[in-house]
C-alpha positions, 0 to 999 in steps of 0.5 A: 459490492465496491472495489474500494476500501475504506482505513480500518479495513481488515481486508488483506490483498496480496501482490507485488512491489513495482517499484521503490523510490529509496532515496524519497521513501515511497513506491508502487505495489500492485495488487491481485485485483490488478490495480496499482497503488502509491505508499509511504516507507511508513506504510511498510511493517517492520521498518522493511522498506529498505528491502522491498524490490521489484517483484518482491510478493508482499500482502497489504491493505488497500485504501481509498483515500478519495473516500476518507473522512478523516483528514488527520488520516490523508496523506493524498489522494486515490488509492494507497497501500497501508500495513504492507508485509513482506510475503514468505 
């Protein structure tokens, strides 16, 4: 089975935030699986980005955008983090 998922995916990862880029509106999560991934202050439930911080336990959806088909879904490429969730 592949590391890689695909949007859509109900997979959920947990991990943590490495670092914010507030004023860009975007950061770096890295998962359980130990990888790394970009995503987008959008990409964040609830309008909760502004909280985020490193170290902060958060749970996600893991993306491949190098094996999306559909472009209106892209916003770059390699691996990203989606429906990011602050954890309790």
């Amino acid at each position: 089975m592949s590391d890689s998922k695909t949007i859509g995916s109900n997979d959920r990862l947990s991990g943590y935030i490495i670092r914010v880029f507030y004023d860009e509106g975007y950061g770096f999560v890295r998962g359980s699986d130990g990888r790394s991934r970009f995503f987008h202050a959008n990409d964040v439930a609830d309008g909760m980005f502004d909280l985020l911080r490193p170290k902060l336990a958060v749970s996600f959806v893991p993306v491949d955008m190098s094996v999306c088909k559909n472009p209106a879904l892209v916003k770059g490429n390699g691996l990203q983090a989606t429906l990011i969730r602050i954890e309790k």
